[in-house]
N, C-alpha and C positions, 0 to 999 in steps of 0.2 A: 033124202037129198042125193043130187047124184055128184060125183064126181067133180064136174066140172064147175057146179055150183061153189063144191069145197076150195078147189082151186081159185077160183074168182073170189072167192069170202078171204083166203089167207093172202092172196096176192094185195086186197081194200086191205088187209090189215098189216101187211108190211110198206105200203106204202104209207100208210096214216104213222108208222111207226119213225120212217124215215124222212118222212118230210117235219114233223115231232121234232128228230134229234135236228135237223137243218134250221129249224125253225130257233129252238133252244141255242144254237152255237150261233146264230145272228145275233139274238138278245145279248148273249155273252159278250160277243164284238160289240153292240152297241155300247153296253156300260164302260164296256174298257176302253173307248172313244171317248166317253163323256170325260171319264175320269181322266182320261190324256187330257182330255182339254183344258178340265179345271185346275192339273198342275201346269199345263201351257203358260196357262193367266198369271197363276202365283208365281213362275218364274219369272217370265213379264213384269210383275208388279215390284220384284222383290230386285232386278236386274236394273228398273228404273231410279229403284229407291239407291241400289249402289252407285248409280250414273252420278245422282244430283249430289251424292255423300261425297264420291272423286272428287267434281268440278268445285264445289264447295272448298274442298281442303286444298285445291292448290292455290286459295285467296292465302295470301302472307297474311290479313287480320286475324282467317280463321284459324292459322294453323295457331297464333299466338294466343288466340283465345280458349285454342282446344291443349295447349302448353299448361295454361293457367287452373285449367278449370283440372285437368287432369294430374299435374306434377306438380301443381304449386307453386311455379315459376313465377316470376316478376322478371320486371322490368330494373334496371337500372335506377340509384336511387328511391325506388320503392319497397315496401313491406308487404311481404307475401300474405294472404290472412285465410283462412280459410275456416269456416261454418261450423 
């Protein structure tokens, strides 16, 4: 073998090597995309779920029903009773 052939054999083989690690550190990004994405959602989901929890609690019914259910409160005239 001469010389040059060597030259051209290591130079295929640092290339294969580096395009390898570029290759691997893309995959790496991809997942850690993915997974950005899937806590994206669950914050999404879980931000929605607080939205309807807010708008909910500022009904006067619900807050006296989340009074009731919670600390046992009543109403005037009535008897508190809980389970």
């Amino acid at each position: 073998m001469s010389w040059y052939n060597l030259c051209l054999i290591a130079i295929i083989i640092v290339g294969f090597y580096l395009i390898g690690v570029r290759l691997y550190r893309l995959w790496e990004i991809h997942e850690d995309m993915n997974q950005t994405l899937q806590q994206e959602q669950t914050l999404r989901d879980e931000n929605l779920r607080l939205r309807e929890r807010r708008d909910k609690l500022n009904d006067p019914d619900e807050i006296a029903r989340e009074a009731r259910e919670q600390f046992g409160l009543a109403k005037p005239d009535e008897i508190p009773y809980k389970p």
